[in-house]
C-alpha positions, 0 to 999 in steps of 0.5 A: 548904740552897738558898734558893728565890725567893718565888713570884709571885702573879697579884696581883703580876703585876696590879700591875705590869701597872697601873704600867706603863700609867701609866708610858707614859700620863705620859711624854709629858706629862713631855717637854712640862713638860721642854721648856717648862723649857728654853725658859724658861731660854734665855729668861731666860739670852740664848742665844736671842736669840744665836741668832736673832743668828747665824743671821740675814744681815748687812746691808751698806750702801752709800752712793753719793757723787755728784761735786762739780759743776764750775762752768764760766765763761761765756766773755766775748766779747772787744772788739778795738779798730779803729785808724782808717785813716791818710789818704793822702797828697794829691800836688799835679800838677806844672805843664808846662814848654814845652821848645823843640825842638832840631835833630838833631845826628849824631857820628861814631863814634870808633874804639876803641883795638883798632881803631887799634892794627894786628892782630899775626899770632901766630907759628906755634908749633913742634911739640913734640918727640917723647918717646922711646918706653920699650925694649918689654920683651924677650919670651922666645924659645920654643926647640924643646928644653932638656935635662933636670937632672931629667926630669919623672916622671909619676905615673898617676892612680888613677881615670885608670887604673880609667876606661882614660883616656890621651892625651898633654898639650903643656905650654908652660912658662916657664924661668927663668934658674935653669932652674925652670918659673915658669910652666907652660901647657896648650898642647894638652889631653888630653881628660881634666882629670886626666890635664892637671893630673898632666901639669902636676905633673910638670912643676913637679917637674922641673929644666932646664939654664939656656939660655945666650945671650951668656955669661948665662942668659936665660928661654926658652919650651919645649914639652913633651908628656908622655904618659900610656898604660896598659900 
């Protein structure tokens, strides 16, 4: 069995509609009794003034010290004391004394002792003897030829060859007693540096026979022409 709700009456809906309108005619009044509640106890309790405490600026003072003065001493004139100046000594004039004059008298000169002595004639000094002059060091003789023990062998440059360089190179060489070249002079040049220096290696690999002068070896000059020609 389905139970039915009650119907609504137009006297109900009229009450309910009169209710209402007191309600929202009393709200406003209520707000205004809530809040002045409220206000009362945060004036009794101290959360006010907290508040008005915290919201406002703190103030900071700040005091200036003026510097202590410094007193300063009038300076005082100083008194020097002036000496008295010494007297000078007063100096009595010397009284004249009458001298009788003298006659002239002349003295002959004495002679000095230089001039007594006689005059010594210094006796003319011998010529020194001539030192004897040191032997002048015996240069070595240049010779026309020497025979070879080990014939210069001349070794073409590369860059000599590429450029189509000869000529022929005069060498002045120095042979020691050992028949080594101990020194080895451009007596006539090329024209090209390359060939000259080749020239003078060559020259300074080869072996002389000593040249034999009164049963010993001596040094010797000998020039050499060496000549470089492409084939």
């Amino acid at each position: 069995m389905t139970m039915m709700p009650p119907p609504v009456t137009v006297q109900a809906v009229q009450q309910f509609a009169d209710f209402d309108k007191k309600r929202n005619k009393f709200a406003p009044l209520m707000a205004i009794v809530v809040l002045h509640i409220a206000g009362f106890y945060a004036i009794q309790s101290g959360l006010l003034s907290r508040v008005v405490t915290a919201a406002m600026p703190t103030i900071t003072t700040i005091s200036i010290i003026a510097p202590p003065a410094v007193s300063v001493a009038p300076s005082v004139p100083k008194t020097v004391e002036l000496s008295a100046p010494v007297p000078r000594a007063v100096i009595p004039p010397l009284p004249l004394i009458a001298v009788a004059p003298s006659e002239p008298t002349i003295t002959p000169p004495q002679p000095t002792r230089a001039e007594a002595a006689p005059v010594a004639t210094a006796a003319p000094t011998a010529p020194a003897a001539p030192s004897p002059t040191p032997p002048a060091p015996a240069t070595p003789r240049t010779v026309s030829s020497v025979e070879y023990i080990k014939a210069p062998q001349l070794i073409y440059p590369n860059l000599s060859r590429r450029l189509g360089e000869s000529g022929t190179v005069v060498l002045r060489i120095l042979i020691n007693e050992k028949g080594l070249p101990e020194q080895i002079l451009i007596q006539k040049s090329t024209g090209y540096t390359n060939l000259d220096e080749a020239g003078r290696q060559a020259a300074q690999r080869a072996l002389f026979k000593p040249m034999i002068e009164n049963g010993k070896p001596v040094p010797v000059y000998v020039l050499v022409p060496l000549t470089f020609q492409l084939s």
